[in-house]
C-alpha positions as CSV (number, residue, x, y, z in Angstrom):
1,X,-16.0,4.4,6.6
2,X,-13.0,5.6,9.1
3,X,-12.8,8.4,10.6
4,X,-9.5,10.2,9.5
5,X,-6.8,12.1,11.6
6,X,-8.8,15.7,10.6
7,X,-12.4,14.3,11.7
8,X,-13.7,13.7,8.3
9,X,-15.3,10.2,7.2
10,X,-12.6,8.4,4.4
11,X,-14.0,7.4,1.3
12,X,-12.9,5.9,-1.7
13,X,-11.4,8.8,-4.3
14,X,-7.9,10.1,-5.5
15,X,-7.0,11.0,-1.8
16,X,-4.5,8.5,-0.9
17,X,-5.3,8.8,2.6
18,X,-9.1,8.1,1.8
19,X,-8.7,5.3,0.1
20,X,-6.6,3.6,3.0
21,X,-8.4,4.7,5.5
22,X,-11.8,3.0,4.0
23,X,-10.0,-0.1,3.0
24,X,-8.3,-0.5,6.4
25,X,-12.4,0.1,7.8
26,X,-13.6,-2.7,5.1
27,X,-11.0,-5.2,6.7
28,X,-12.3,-5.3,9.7
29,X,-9.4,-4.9,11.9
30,X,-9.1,-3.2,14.9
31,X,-6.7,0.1,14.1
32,X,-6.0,3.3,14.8
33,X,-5.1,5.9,12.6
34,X,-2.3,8.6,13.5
35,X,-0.9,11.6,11.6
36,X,2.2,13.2,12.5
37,X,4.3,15.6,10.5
38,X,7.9,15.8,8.6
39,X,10.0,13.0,9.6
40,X,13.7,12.8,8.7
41,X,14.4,9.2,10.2
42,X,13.0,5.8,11.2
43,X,13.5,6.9,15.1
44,X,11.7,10.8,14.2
45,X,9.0,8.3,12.2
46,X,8.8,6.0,15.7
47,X,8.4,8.8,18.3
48,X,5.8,10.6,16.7
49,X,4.0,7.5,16.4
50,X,4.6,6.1,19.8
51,X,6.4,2.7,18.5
52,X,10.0,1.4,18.5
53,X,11.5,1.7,15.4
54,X,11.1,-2.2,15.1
55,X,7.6,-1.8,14.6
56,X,7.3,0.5,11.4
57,X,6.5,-1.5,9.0
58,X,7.3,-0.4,5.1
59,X,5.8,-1.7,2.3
60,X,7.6,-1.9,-0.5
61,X,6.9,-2.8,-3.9
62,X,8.7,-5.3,-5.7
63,X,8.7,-6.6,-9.5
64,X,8.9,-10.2,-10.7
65,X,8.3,-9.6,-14.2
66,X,6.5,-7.2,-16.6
67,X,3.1,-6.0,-15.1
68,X,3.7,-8.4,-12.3
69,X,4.4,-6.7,-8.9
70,X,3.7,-7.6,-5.0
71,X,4.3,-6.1,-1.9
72,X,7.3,-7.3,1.1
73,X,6.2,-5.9,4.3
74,X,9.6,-5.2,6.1
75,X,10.4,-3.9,9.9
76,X,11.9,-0.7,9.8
77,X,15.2,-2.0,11.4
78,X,15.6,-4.9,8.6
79,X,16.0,-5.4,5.0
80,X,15.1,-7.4,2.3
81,X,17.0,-10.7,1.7
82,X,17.1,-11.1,-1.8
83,X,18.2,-14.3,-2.1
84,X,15.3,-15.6,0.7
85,X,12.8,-13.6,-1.4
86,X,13.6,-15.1,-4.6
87,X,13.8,-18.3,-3.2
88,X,10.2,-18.5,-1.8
89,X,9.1,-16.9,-4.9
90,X,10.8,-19.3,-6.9
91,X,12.5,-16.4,-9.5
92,X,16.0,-15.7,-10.5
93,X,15.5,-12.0,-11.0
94,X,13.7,-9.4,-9.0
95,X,13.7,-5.6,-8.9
96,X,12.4,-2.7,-7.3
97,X,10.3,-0.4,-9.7
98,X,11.3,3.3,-10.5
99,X,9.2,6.0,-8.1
100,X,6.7,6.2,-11.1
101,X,6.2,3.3,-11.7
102,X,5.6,2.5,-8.3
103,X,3.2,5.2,-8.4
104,X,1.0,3.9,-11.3
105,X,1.1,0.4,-9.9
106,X,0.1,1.1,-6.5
107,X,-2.0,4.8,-6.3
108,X,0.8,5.8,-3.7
109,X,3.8,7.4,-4.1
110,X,6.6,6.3,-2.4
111,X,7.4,7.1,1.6
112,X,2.6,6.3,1.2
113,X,2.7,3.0,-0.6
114,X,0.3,0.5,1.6
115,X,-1.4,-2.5,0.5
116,X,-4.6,-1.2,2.0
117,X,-6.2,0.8,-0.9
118,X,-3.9,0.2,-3.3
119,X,-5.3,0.7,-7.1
120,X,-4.2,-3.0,-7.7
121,X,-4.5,-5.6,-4.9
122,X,-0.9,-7.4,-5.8
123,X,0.1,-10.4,-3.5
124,X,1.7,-9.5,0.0
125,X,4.7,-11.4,1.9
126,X,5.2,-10.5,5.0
127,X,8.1,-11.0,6.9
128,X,8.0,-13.3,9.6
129,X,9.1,-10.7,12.5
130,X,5.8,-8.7,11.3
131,X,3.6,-11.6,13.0
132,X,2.8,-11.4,16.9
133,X,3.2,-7.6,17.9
134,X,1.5,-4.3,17.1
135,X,2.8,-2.9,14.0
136,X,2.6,0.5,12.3
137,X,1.8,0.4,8.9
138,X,2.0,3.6,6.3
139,X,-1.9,4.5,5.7
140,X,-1.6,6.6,1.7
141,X,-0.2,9.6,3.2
142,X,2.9,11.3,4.0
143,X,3.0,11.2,8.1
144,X,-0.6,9.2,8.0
145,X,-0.1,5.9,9.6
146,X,-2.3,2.7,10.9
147,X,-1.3,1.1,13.8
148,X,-2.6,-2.6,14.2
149,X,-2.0,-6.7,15.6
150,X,0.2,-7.3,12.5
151,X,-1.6,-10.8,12.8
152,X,-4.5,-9.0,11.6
153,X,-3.0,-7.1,9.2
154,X,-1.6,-10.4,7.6
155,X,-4.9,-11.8,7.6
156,X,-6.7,-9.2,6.0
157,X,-4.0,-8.7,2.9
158,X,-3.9,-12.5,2.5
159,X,-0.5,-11.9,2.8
160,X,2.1,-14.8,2.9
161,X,4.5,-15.1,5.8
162,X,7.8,-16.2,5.2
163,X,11.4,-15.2,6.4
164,X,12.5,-12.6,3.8
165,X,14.1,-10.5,5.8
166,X,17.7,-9.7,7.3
167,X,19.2,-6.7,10.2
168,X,20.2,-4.1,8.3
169,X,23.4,-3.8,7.5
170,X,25.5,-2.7,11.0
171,X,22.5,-3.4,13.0
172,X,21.9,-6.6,15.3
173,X,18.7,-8.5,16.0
């Protein structure tokens, strides 16, 4: 169990929060959950939780075929690379679901989707920037987040490592 940002114990149910806050407790890692309210941008999303915008870390959900999904971890100040992703996944075509289906495959809605407590445990990459430094991860809620070693965090998804990743357009490294 976790203790979540109200004082109450996480446990796994419908409440997006709950269910990422118990799997992040089952992993083992050392975290620390944070809650913070409406943000309208990466840097609002960064101050409240005390991290450069580098360091927010979305999950996003990505399709390789019907019924076949995973999740990128990406830094807040990058994008994917399609053509590195399909390359180290060895497809021609990728996509990105529609918000409902992103709901039904994960339990989260999008601006919530983590791999921690998701409904299906798809594979994870994670970009290589995510490895080495404290990260903040989205934790099931809206303004509930996890902050943790993102070397742990890669451990504990099983995720895949891999350059996937480029600077957002207009932005440099």
């Amino acid at each position: 169990m976790s203790e979540l940002p109200d004082g109450s114990v996480g446990s796994v149910g419908s409440d997006g929060a709950s269910r990422a806050a118990e799997a992040l407790a089952a992993s083992g890692i050392r975290h620390t959950l944070t809650t913070h309210g409406p943000v309208r941008s990466l840097e609002e999303a960064a101050a409240a939780r005390g991290v450069e915008p580098r360091d927010i870390i979305k999950t996003l959900v990505v399709r390789r075929a019907d019924d076949d999904y995973l999740f990128v971890l990406v830094p807040g100040d990058r994008e994917i690379s399609w053509p590195k992703l399909r390359a180290h996944l060895g497809v021609n075509r990728l996509s990105m679901p529609d918000k409902d289906t992103a709901r039904d495959v994960t339990g989260y809605e999008r601006g919530t989707i983590t791999p921690f407590g998701s409904t299906t445990a798809w594979p994870v990459v994670a970009d290589a920037t995510v490895v080495g430094r404290t990260i903040s991860i989205g934790a099931g809620a809206h303004g509930v987040a996890a902050t943790a070693y993102g070397d742990d965090v890669v451990r504990a998804l099983g995720a895949e490592v891999e350059d996937v990743t480029e600077p957002v357009a207009g932005q440099h490294d």
